[in-house]
C-alpha positions in Angstrom: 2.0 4.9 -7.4 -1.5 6.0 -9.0 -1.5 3.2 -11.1 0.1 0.5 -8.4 1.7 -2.9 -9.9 -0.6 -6.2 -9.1 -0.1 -6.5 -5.4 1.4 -3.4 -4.5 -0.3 -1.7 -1.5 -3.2 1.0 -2.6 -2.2 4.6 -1.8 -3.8 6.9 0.6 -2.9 10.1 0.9 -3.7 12.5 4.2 -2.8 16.1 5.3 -1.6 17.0 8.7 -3.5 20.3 8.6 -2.2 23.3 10.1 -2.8 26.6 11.3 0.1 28.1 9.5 2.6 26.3 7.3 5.6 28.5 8.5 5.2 28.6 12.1 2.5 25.9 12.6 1.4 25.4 16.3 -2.3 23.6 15.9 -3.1 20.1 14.4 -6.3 19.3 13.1 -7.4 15.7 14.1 -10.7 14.1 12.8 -12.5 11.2 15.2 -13.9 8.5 12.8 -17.7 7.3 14.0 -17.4 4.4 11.6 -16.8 1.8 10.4 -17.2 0.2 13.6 -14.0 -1.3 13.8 -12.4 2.0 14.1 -14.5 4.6 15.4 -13.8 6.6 17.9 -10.2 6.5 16.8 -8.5 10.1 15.6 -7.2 10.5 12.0 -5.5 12.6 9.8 -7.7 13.4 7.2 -7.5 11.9 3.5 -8.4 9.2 1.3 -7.9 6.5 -1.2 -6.0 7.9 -4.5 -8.4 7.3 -7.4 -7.0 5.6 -10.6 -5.3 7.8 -12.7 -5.4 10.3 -10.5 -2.2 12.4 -9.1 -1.4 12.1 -4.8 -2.1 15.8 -4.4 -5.3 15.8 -6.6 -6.7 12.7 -4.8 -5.5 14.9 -1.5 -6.9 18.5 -2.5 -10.3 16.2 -3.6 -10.8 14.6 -0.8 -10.5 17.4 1.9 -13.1 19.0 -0.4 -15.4 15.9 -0.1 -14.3 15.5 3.8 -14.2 18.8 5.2 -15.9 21.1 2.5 -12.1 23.0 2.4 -9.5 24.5 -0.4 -5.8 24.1 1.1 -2.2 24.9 0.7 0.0 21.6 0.4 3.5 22.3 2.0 6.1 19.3 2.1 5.4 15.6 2.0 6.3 14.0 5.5 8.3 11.2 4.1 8.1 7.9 5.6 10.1 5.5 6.3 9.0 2.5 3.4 10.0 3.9 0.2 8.5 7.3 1.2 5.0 6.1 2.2 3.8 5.3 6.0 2.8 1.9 6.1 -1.0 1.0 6.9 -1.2 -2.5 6.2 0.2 -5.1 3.8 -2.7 -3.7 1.4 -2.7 0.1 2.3 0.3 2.2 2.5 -0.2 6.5 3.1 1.7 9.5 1.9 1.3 12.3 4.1 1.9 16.1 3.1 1.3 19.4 5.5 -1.2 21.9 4.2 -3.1 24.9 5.8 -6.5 26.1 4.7 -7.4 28.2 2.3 -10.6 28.6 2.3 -13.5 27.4 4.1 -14.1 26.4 7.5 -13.5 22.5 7.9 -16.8 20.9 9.2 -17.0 17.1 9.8 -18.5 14.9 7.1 -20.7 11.8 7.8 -17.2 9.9 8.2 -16.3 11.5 11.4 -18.1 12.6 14.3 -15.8 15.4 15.8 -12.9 17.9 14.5 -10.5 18.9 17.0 -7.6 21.9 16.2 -4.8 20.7 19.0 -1.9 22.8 20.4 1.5 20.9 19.8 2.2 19.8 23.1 -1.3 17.5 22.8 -0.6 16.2 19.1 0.3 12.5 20.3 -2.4 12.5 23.4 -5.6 11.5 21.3 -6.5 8.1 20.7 -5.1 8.3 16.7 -5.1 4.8 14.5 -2.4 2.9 14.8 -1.4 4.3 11.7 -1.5 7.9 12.3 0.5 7.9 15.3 4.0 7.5 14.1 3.1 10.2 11.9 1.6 12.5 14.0 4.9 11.4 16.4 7.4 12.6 14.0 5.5 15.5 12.9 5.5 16.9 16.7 9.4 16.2 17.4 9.2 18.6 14.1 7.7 21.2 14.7 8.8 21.5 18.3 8.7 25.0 18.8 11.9 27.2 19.5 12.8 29.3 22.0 10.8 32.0 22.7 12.2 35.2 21.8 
């Protein structure tokens, strides 16, 4: 999908950032201050792949560029259209977990507030339309256990 067929949907990748990969309890959500048709909406963060670039290059590059971080990728979320989340007829996301590495993610020009959320808020913010059925499924799971 880096190099999409004439009228295929143009990839966007995102990462549902946690505080751990094997036992994650916090989200990170991004707010988007523009453009103005979506601001004030929570995100995942990501971006557009890049031709010729890979999914998890364009991912690991644009959390770089985003939130000045290094990450972990863990598993894709697969969704339910051929394995992508669908955006739009033009847009269509793959989403994969990841945890940081290194650095401490600080908001970029793109988005106005960062917000780490404990799983039972994960589906409470105000996320694109989008994001929500991923952020949805991603809660049912990693609903956590049993204590014990």
């Amino acid at each position: 999908m880096t190099n999409p067929v004439p009228g295929s949907p143009t990839l966007v990748v995102g990462a549902a950032l946690m505080d751990a990969l094997d036992r994650p309890r916090r989200l990170l959500a991004a707010r988007r201050s523009r453009p103005p048709q979506i601001a004030g909406h929570w995100e995942l963060p990501g971006g557009k792949v890049e031709r010729g670039e890979l999914p998890q290059e364009a991912l690991h590059r644009e959390l770089r560029e985003e939130l000045g971080i290094g990450v972990r990728l863990g598993a894709e979320l697969v969704g339910p259209d051929d394995g992508c989340w669908p955006i739009s007829s033009e847009l269509a996301l793959r989403v994969w977990l990841a945890e940081v590495t290194h650095g401490r993610p600080t908001a970029d020009d793109s988005h106005d507030e960062l917000r780490w959320l404990d799983h039972g808020s994960w589906t409470r913010l105000n996320w694109l339309p989008a994001d929500l059925p991923v952020v949805e499924q991603l809660a049912r799971l990693c609903e956590p256990g049993p204590a014990g």
